[in-house]
N, CA, C and O of each residue as an XYZ file, in Angstrom:
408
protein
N     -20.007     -5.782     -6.459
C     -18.985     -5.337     -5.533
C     -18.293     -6.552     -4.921
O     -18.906     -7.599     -4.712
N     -16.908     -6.372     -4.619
C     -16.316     -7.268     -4.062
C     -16.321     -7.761     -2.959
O     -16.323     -6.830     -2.153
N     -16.324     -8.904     -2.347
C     -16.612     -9.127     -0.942
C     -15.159     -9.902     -0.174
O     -15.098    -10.238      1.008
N     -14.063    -10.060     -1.208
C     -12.743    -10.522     -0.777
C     -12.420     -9.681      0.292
O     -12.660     -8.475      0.233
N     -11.731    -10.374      1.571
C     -12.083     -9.955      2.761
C     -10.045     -9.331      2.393
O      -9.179     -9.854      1.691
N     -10.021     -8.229      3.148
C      -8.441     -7.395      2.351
C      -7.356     -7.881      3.440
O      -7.630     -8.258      4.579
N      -6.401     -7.821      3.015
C      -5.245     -8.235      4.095
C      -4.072     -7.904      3.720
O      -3.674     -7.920      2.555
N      -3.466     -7.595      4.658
C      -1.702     -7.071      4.644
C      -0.773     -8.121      5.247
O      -0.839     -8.565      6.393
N       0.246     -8.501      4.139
C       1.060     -9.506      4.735
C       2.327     -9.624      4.716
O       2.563    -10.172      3.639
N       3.231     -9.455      5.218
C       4.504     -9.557      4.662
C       5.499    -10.375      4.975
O       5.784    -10.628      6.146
N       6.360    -11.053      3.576
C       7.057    -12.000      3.458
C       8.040    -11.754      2.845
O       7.816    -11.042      1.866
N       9.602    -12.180      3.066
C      10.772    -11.987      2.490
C      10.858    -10.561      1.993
O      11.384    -10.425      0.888
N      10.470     -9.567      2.562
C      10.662     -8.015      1.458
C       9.555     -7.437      1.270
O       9.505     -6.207      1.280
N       8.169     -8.393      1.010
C       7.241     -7.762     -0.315
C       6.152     -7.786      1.037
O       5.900     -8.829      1.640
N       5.473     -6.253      1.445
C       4.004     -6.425      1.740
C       3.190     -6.862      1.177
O       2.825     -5.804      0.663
N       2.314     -7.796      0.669
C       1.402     -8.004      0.246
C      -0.310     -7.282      0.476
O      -0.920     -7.402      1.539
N      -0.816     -6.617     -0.633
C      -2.410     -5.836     -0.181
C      -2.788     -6.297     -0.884
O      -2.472     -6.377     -2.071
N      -3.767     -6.824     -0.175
C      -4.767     -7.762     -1.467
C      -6.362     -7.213     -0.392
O      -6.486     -6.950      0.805
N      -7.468     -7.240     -1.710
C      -8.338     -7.883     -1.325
C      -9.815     -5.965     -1.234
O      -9.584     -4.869     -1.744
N     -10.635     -6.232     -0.713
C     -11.430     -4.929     -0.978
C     -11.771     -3.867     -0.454
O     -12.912     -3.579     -0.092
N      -9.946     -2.613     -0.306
C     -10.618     -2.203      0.281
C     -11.142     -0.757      0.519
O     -10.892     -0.060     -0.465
N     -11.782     -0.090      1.495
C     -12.698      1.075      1.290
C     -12.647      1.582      2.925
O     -11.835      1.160      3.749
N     -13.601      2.483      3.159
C     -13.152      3.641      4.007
C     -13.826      2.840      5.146
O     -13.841      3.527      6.168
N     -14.385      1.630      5.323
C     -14.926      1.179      6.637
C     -14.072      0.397      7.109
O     -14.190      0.321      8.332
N     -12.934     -0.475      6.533
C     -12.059     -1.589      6.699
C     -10.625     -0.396      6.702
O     -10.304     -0.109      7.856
N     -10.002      0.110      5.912
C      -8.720      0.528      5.750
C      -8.012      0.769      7.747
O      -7.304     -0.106      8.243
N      -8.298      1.700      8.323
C      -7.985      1.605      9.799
C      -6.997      0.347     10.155
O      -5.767      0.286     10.153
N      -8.112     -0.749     10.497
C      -7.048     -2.096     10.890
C      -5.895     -2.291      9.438
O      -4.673     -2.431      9.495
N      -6.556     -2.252      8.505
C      -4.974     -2.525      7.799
C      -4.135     -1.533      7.694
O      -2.962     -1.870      7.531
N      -4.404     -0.199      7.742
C      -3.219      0.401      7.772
C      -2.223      0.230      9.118
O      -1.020      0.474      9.215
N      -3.027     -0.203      9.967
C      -1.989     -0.240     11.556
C      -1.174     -1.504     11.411
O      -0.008     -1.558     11.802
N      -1.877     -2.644     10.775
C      -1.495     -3.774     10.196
C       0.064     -3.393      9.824
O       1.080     -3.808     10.381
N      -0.070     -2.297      8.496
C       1.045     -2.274      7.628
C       1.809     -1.955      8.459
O       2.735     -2.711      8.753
N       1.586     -0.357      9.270
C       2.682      0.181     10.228
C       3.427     -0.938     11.058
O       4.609     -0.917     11.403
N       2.727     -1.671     11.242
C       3.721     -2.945     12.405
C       4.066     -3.345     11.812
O       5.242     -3.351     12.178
N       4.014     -4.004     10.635
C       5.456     -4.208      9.656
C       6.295     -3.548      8.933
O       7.375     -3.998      8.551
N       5.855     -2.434      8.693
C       6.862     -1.890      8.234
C       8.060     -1.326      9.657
O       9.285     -1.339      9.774
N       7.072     -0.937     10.421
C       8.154     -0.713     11.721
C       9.069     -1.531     12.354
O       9.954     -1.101     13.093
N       8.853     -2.920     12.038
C       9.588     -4.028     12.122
C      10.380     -4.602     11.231
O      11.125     -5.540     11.516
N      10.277     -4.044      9.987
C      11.509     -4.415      8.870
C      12.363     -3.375      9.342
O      12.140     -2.301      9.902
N      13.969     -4.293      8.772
C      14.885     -3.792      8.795
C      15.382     -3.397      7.530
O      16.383     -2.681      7.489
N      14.969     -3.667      6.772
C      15.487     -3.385      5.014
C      14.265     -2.836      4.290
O      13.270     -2.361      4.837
N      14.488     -2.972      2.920
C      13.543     -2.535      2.235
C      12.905     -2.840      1.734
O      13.349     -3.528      0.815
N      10.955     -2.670      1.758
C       9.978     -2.997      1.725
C       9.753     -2.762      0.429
O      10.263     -1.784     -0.119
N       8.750     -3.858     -0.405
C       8.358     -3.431     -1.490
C       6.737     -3.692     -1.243
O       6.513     -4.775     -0.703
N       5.881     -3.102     -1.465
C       4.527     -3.010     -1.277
C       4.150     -3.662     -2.910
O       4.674     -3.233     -3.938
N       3.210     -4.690     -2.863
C       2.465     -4.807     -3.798
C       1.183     -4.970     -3.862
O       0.552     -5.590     -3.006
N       0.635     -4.393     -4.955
C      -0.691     -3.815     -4.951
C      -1.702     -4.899     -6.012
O      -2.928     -4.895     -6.122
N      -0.869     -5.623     -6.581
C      -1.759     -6.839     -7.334
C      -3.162     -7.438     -7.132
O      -4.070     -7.738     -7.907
N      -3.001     -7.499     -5.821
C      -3.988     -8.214     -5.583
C      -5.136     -7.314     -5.005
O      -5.927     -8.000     -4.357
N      -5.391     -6.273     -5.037
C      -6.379     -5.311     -4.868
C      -7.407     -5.312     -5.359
O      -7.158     -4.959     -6.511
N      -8.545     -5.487     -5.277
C      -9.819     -5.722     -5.507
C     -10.813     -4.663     -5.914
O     -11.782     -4.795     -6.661
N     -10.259     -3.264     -5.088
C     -10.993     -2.531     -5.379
C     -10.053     -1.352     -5.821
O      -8.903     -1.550     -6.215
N     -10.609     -0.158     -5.728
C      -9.792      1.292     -6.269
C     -10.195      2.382     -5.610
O     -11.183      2.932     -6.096
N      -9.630      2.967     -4.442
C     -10.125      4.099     -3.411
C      -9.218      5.070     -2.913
O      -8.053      4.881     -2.565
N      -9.879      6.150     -2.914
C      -8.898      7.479     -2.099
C      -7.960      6.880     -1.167
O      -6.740      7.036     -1.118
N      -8.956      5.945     -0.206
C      -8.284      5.595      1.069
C      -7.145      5.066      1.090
O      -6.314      5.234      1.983
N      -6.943      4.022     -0.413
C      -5.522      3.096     -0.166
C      -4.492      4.048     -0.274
O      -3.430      3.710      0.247
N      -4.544      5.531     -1.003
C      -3.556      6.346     -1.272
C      -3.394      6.779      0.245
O      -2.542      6.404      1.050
N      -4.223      7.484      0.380
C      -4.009      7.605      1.738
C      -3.233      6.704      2.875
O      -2.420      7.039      3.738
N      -3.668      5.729      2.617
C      -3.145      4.678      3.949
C      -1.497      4.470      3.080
O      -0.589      4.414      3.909
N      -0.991      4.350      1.564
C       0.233      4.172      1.070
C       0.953      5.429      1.599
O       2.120      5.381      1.987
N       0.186      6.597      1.601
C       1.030      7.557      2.185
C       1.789      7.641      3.476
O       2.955      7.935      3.739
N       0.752      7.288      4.197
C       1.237      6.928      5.447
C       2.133      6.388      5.964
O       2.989      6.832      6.728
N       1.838      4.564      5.228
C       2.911      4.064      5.093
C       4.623      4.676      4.665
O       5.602      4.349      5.337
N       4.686      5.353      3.761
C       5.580      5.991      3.031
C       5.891      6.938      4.168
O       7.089      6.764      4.388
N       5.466      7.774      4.934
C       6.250      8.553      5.900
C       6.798      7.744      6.807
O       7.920      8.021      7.231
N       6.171      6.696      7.233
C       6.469      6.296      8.537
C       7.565      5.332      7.867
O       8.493      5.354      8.676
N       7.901      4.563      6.883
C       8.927      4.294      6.107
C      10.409      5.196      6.464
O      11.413      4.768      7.034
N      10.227      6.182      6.074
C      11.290      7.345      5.713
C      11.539      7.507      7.200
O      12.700      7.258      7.523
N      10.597      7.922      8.337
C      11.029      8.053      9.824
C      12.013      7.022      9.900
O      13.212      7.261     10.042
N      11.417      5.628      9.788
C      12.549      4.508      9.919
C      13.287      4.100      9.576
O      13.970      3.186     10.037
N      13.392      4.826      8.389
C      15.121      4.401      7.779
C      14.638      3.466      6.778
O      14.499      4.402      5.991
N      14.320      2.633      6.211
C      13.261      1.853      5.377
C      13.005      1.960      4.175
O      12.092      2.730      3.876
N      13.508      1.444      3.411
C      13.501      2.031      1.659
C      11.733      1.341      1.482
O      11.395      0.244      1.926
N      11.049      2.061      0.925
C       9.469      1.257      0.236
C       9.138      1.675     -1.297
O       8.903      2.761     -1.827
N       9.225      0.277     -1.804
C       8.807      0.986     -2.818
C       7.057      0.462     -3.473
O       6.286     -0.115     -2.707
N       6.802      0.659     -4.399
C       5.034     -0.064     -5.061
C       5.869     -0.774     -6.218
O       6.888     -0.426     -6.814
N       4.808     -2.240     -6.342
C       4.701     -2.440     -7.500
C       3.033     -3.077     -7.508
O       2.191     -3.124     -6.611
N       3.003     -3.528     -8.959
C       1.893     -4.209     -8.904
C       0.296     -3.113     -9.636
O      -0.505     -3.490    -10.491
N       0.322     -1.832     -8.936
C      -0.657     -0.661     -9.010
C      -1.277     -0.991     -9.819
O      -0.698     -1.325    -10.853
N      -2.583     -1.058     -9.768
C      -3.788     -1.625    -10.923
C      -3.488     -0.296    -11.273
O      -2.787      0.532    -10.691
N      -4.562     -0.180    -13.015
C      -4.657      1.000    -13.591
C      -5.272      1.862    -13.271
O      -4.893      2.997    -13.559
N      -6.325      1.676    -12.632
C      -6.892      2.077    -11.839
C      -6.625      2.802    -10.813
O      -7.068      3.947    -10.726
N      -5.813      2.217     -9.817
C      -5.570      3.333     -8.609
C      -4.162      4.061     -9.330
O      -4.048      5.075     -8.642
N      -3.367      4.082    -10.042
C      -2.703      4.496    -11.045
C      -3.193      6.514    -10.882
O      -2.815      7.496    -10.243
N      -4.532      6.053    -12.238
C      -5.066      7.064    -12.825
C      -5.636      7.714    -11.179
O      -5.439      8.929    -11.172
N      -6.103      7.353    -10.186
C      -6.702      7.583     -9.283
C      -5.425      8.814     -8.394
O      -5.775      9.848     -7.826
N      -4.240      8.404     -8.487
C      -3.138      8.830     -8.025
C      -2.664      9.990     -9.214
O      -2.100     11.055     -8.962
N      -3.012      9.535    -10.437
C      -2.504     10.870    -11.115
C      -3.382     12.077    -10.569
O      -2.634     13.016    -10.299
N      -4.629     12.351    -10.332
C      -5.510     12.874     -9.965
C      -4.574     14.375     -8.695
O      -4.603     15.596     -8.535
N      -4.096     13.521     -8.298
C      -3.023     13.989     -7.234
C      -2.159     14.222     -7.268
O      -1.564     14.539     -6.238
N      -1.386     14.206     -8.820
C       0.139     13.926     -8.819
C       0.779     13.066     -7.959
O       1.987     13.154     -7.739
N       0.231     12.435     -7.573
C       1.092     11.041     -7.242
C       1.544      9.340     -7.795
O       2.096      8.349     -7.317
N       0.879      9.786     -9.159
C       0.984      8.884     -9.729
C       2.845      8.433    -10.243
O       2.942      7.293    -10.698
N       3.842      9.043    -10.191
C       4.988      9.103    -10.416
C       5.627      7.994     -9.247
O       6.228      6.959     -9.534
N       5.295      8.559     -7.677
C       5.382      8.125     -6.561
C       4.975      6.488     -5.962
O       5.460      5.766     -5.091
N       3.309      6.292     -7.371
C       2.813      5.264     -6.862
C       3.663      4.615     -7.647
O       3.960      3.482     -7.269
N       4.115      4.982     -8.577
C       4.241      3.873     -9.766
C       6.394      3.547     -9.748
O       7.106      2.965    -10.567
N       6.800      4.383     -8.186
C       8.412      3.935     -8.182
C       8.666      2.564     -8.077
O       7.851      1.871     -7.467
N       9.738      2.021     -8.608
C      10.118      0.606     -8.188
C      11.303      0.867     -7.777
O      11.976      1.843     -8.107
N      11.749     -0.389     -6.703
C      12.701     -1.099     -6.085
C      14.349     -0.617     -7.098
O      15.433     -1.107     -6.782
């Protein structure tokens, strides 16, 4: 199991999610994301590259993100989606959603 400690970052456009994470950590980073995304003025591209692990939760917390996006006026899109959380999102039909680009 991975022990890369996860983080949300964002620079010029692109959130950055990297790192491992699961249902005890997600909380602080999703509030993480919300303050940036609530603070961009343009449009966000979320990337998922650097993800370590593969969990319900990140859909969850992308969802989130994604409403509170749309409240703000805020274009977001994914790139990056391991295959993994991919197939994890088809599960849901959201795999269409995870997999929009910019």
């Amino acid at each position: 199991m991975s022990t890369e400690y996860p983080s949300v970052q964002l620079e010029a456009g692109v959130l950055s999610v990297s790192g491992a994470i699961d249902a005890h950590n997600v909380a602080p980073l999703r509030a993480e994301g919300e303050r940036l995304i609530a603070a961009a003025s343009e449009g966000v591209v979320v990337d998922l590259a650097g993800l370590a692990t593969t969990h319900s939760v990140i859909l969850s917390m992308l969802l989130c993100w994604a409403r509170l996006a749309e409240k703000q006026g805020v274009s977001l899109s994914f790139t990056g989606a391991p295959d993994r959380l991919v197939s994890l999102a088809a599960l849901s039909n959201l795999a269409d959603w995870l997999q929009s680009r910019p």
